[in-house]
C-alpha positions in Angstrom: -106.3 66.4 65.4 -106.0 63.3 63.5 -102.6 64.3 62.1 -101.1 64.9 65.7 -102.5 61.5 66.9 -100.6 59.7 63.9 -97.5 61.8 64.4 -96.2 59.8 67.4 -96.7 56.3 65.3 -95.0 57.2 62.8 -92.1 58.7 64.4 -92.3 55.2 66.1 -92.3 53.4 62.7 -89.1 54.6 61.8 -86.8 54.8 64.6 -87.4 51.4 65.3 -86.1 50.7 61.4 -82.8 52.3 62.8 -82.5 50.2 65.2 -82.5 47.6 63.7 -79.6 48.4 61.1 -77.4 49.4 64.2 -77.5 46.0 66.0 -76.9 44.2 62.6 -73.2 45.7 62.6 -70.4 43.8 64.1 -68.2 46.0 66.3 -64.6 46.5 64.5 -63.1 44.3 67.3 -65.2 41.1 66.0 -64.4 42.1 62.3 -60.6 42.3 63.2 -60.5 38.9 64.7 -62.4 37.3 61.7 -59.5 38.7 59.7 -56.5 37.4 61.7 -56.8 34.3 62.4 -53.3 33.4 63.1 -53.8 35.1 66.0 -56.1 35.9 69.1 -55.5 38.4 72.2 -55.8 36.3 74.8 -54.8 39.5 77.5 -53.4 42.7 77.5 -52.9 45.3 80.3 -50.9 48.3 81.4 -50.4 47.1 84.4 -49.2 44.3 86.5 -46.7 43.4 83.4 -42.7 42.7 84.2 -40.7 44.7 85.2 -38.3 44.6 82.2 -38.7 44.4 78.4 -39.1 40.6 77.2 -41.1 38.5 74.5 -41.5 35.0 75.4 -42.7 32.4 73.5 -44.9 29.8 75.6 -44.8 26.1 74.8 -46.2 24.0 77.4 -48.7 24.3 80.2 -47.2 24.1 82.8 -44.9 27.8 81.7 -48.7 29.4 80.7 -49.4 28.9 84.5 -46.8 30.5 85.6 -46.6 33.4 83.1 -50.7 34.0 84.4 -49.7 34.0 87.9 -46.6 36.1 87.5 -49.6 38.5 85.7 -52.1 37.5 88.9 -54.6 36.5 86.4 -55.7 33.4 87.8 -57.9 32.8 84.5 -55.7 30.6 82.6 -57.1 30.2 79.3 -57.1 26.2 77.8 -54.7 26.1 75.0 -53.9 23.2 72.7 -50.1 23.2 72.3 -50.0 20.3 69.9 -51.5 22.9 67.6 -50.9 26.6 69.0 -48.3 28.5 70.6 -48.7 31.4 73.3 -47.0 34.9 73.0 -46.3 37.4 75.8 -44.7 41.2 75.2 -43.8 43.2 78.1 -42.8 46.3 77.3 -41.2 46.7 80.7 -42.1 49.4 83.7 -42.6 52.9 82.8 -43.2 56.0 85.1 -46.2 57.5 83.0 -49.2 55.9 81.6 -50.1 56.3 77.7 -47.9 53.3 76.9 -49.1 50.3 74.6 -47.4 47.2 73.6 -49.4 45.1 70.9 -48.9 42.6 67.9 -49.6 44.6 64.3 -49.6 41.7 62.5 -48.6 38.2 62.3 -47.6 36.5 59.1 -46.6 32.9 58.1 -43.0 33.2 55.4 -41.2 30.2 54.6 -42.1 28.2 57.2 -42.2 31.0 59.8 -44.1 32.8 61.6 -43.4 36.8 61.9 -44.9 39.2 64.8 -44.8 42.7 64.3 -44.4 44.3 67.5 -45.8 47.7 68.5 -44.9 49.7 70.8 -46.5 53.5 71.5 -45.9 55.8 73.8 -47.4 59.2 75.1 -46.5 62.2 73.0 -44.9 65.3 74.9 -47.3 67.2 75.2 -50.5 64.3 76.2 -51.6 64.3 79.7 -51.3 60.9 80.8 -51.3 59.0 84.3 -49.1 59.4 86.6 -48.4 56.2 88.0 -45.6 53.2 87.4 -47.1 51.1 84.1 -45.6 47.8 82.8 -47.9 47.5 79.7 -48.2 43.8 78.4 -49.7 41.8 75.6 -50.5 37.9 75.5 -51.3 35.8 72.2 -52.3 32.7 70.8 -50.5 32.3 68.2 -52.6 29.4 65.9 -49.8 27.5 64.6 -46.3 25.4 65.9 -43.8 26.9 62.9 -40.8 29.1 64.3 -42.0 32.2 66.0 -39.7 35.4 65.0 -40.4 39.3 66.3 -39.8 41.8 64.2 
């Protein structure tokens, strides 16, 4: 009898140890971020994009207004543009869903900065949405150097 009261406590004992462990890990999103930081997502969406392809470097504040607005966003994040830049990739409409436009990487060369662009699509054979899509991606970009897409 003794044995099946003590049962439950210990059971108890150590699921609450795993717990633990699984709320010291940082998500892979937080991780990511930590590593990059010559760059932040500010927004990205598969909808409400332009309507054709574009990258567009943002300088001032008065052309982040109006990019967020042309995005209905009215959340216009505060950006410092005596130190950072702003980066916006519209992929452009599409009649499916299952397509993505996102930086891969950013890297500073000779005075530069690089963003990798990446686009992805749905393969032939994925089910996807069947709706019109114009997929876009906006960035801080955490410098003022040249800004080149590759």
């Amino acid at each position: 009898m003794k044995k099946l009261i003590l049962m439950p406590f210990v059971f108890m004992l150590f699921c609450c140890s795993s717990t633990k462990k699984a709320a010291d890990q940082k998500p892979a999103d937080v991780k990511k971020q930590q590593q990059t930081a010559l760059y932040q997502i500010l927004s990205e969406s598969a909808y409400q994009g332009k309507e054709t392809k574009s990258y567009e470097v943002i300088k001032d504040k008065a052309s982040l207004e109006k990019l967020y607005e042309a995005i209905n966003d009215t959340q216009v994040p505060k950006i410092d543009f005596s130190k950072e830049k702003v980066v916006a990739l519209f992929m452009g409409q599409r009649n499916t869903g299952g397509h993505a436009i996102k930086v891969k990487n950013v890297t500073e060369k000779g005075g530069k900065i690089y963003v990798d662009v990446e686009e992805t699509s749905p393969g032939s054979g994925d089910i996807v949405t069947m709706a019109l899509t114009n997929p876009f991606t906006i960035v801080k970009i955490n410098s003022t150097k040249e800004i080149l897409f590759q």
